[in-house]
N, C-alpha and C positions, 0 to 999 in steps of 0.2 A: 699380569706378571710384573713383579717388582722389578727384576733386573732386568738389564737394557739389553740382550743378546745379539739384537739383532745392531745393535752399534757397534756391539766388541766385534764380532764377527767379518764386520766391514771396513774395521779399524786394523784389526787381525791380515785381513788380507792385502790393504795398501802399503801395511807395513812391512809386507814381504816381497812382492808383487808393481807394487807400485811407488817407488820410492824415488828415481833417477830424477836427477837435478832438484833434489828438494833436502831440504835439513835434514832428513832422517833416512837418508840414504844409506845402501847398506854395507857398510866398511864391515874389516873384521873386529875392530870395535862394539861397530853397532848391532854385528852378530850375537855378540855374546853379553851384550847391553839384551838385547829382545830375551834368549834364552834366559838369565837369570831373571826377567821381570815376570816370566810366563814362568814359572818354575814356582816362584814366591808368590804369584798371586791366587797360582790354581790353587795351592796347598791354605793359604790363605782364606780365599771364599767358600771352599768345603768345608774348613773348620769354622768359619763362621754361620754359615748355614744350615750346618748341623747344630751348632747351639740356636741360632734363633726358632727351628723345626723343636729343642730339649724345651727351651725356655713355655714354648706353649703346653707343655707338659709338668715339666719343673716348678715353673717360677709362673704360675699365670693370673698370679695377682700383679705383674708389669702393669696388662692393660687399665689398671684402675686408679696409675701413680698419675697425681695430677701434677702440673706446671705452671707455680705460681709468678708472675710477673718475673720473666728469664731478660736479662739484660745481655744485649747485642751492642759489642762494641764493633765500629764500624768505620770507613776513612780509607783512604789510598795505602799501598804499605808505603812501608818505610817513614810513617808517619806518628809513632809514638803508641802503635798500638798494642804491642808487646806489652813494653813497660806500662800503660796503663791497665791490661790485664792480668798481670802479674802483683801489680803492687793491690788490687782490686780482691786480686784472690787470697790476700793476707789478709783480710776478713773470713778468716775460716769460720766463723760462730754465721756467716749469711752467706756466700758465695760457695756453689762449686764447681768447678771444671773438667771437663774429657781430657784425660792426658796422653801423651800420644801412644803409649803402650794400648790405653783402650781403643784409641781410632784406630790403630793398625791390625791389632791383633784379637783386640777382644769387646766386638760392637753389642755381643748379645749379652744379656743374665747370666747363662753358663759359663760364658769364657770368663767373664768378670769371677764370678764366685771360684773358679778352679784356683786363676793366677794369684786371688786375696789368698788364697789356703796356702798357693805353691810359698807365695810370703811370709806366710808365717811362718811354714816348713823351715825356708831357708833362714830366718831369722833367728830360729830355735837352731840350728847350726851353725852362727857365728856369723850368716850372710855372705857366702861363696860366691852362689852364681848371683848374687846383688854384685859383687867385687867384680866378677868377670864380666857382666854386661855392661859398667860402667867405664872399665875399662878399654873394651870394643868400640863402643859410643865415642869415646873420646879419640879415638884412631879415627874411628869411621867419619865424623863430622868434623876434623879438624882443619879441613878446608873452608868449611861454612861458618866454623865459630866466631871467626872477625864481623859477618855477616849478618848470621841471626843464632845464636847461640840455641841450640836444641838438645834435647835430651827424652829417654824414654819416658822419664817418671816427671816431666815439666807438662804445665797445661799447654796447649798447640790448637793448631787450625781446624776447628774440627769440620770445615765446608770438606777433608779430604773423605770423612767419613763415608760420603756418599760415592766412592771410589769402590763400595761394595756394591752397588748398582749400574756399575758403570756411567754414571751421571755426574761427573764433576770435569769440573775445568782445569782441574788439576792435574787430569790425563795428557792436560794436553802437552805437560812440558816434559811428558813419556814420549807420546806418538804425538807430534806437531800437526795435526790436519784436518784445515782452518775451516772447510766446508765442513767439516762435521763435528769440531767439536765449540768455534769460537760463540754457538750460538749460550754457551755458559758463561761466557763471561759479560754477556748482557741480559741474561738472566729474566727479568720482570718483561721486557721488553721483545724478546725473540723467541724464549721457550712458549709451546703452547699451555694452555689453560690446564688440559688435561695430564701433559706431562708435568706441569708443575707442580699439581696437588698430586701425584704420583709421588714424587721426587719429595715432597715435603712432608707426607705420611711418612715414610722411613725418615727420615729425619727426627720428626717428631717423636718418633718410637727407638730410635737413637737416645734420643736427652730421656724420655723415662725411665728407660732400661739401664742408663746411671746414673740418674735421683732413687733409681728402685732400690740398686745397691749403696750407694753414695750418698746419701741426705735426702730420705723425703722430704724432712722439713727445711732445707736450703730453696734461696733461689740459683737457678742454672746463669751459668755464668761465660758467655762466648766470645770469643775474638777472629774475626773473618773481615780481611778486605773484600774478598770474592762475595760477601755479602751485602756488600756495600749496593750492588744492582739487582737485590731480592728481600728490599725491605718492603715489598708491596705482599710478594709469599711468608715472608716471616709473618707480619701482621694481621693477614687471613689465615696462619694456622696458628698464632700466637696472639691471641686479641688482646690481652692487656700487655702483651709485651716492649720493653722500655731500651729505648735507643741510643748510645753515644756518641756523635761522630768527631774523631779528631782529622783538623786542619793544620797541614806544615806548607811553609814556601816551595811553589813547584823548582824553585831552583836548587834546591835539597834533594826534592823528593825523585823528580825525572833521572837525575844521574846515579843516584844509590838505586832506585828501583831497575832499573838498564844494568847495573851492575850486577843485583843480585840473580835476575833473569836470566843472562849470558851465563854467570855460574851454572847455573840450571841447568842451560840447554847444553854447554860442557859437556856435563858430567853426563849424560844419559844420549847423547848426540852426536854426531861430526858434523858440525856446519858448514855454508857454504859461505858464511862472511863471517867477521867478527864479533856483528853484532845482531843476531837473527830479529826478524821481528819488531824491528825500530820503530816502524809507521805504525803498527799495532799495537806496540807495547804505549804510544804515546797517543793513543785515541783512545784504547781504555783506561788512561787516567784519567782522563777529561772527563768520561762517563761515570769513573767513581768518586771525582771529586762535586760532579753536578745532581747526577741522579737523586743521590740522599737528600738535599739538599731540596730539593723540588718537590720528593714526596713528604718530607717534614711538615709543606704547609697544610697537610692535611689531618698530621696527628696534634690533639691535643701536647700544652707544650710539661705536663706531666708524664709524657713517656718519651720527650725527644730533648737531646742536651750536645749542645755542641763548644768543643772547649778546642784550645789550639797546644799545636807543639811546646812551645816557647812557655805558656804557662804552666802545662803540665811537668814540664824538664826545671823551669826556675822555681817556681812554685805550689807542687804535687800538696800540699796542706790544705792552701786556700782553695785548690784546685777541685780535690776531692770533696772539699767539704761543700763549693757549692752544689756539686753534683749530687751529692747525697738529699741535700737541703730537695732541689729540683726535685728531687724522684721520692723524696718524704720517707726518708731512711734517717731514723737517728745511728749516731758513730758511738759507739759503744766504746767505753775506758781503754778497752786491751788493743781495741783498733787506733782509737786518738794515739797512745804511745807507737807503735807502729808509722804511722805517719809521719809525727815528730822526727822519730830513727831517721825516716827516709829523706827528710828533710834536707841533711847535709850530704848523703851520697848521691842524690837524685842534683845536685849542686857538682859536683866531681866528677857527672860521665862527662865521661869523652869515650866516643864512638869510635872502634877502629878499623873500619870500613871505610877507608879512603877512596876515594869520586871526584871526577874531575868533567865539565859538561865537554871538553875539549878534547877528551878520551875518543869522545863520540860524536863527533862533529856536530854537535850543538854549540850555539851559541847563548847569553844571556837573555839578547834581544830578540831573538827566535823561541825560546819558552814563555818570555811576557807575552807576545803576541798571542801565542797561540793558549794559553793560560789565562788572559786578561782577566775572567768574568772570578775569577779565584782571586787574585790579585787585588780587585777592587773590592770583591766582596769580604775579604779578611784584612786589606791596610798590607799586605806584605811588602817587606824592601824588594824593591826592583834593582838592586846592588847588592852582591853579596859578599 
């Protein structure tokens, strides 16, 4: 059985049952936080499970779409992986992405192929409900947009995909509960064998089911911190598949990552401190800044590339292009102009996510410590 039942199930019941003195306890908030999640997600996985049930009927040349050298971009968040996957997917003539319309709503061939018609539909009338979902979008995420700017039709994390299986870690900033779900976020390490290649068959059949629709001839093109501790499963279900990790100064990355997290636990929570999860949230970076890092020396260095914040943000040109050079990609005219473009705005961000380690009672000298081996192994200022 693909899906996890017997975890919702259990997750289902502490979340009702067993909550007192823990973040997700249940305020009238949090009531009606549980209500529309269980409302959106039944309708959700029926409609998807009935396309992947059409698809084997439909569409059953999916199982034959192959997966040429898919590139997994990897790294802590809050770490430039966005922007490197964005600016990456403007290689449209080689790259392409799950965008988050597909991971939410439409994992299978069928949903894909309806919502590509629903678009034409709407386009051939002036683009309505394109207008109206854009506009909801930007009500709905305008808390997050300082943060990490999101949208339906932008490429996104596709590790939530697997939130159709009830197997992602992503659950957990739903239902906080740490005995049963944090063993995702050390992934290679704590999932068993057999749930892993469980979990990474759907997966797998995730990315051909939009190369099926979306570019056979592309390669897949991902961005996942939460991958960052399942590049041992990528690699045994993706054998030539090519890796990027970026590295930024933990003294960046620990307070904007703390920051975007507490957002999180907000909006879907009433917590019992200000900032849930502190000791946790600051040992899985440690894991995702090391883990990659450790299994790299085992991949040839033709599928693994590792580049840092600071060069990609000051200079995305030279940046990309050795990456390409690493991974034996020629840059094609239309991309090299592209680049160039980015050249100067990639020069002019400025982030508007403001972080302070002092928000959260960190100190400087309390992240080098506990960061050291990052520290010495990228040269980072220990001053910021």
């Amino acid at each position: 059985m693909l899906f996890n039942f017997k975890l919702l199930f259990r997750i289902a019941y502490r979340s009702l049952f067993h909550t007192r003195g823990t973040h997700a306890r249940l305020t009238p908030k949090r009531l009606c936080v549980l209500l529309i999640i269980a409302m959106l997600y039944s309708a959700m996985e029926i409609a998807s499970w009935l396309g992947f049930f059409l698809d084997n009927i439909l569409f059953p040349g999916y199982r034959r779409q192959g997966i040429r050298q898919p590139v997994f971009i990897i790294g802590v968040p809050r770490s430039g992986t966005t922007f490197l996957h964005r600016l990456l997917e403007r290689d449209e003539d080689r790259f392409t992405s799950l965008k988050s319309w597909e991971i939410l709503f439409a994992p299978s061939v069928t949903q894909k192929k309806f919502f590509k018609a629903l678009g034409a539909l709407d386009r051939l009338c002036g683009g309505p409900l394109y207008w109206l979902l854009i506009t909801a979008e930007k009500r709905l995420f305008k808390g997050l947009s300082s943060i990490h700017p999101a949208s339906l039709f932008e490429a996104e994390e596709d590790a939530m995909i697997l939130l159709h299986i009830f197997s992602s870690a992503n659950a957990f900033f739903l239902m906080p509960f740490k005995e049963e779900l944090w063993q995702y976020f050390e992934f290679d390490l704590e999932v068993s064998a057999a749930e892993r290649g469980r979990i990474m068959a759907f997966y797998k059949r995730c990315v051909q089911n939009h190369l099926y629709v979306f570019g056979n001839n592309k390669q897949f093109l991902s961005k996942n911190p939460l991958f960052s501790v399942m590049v041992q499963s990528l690699d045994e279900a993706f054998p030539d598949a090519k890796f990027v990790y970026i590295a930024r100064n933990p003294l960046e990355v620990v307070p904007s990552t703390i920051s975007m997290l507490t957002y999180h636990f907000n909006v879907f929570l009433s917590p019992l401190t200000p900032y849930p999860f502190l000791d946790e949230q600051m040992e899985m970076l440690l894991k995702y800044y090391s883990y990659p890092l450790l299994k790299f020396t085992g991949l040839p260095e033709s599928r693994q590339h590792t580049i840092t914040y600071v060069d990609l943000i000051e200079k995305p040109v030279q940046t990309i292009t050795q990456l390409y050079a690493r991974f034996g990609i020629e840059i094609n005219p239309a991309y090299a102009q592209v680049l160039h473009n980015e050249q100067e705005s990639a020069r002019r961000y400025n982030s508007r996510h403001a972080y302070s380690l002092e928000n959260f009672g960190l100190t400087p000298e309390a992240i080098v410590k506990k960061y050291e081996y990052v520290f010495e192994r990228f040269g980072f200022d220990r001053q910021l």
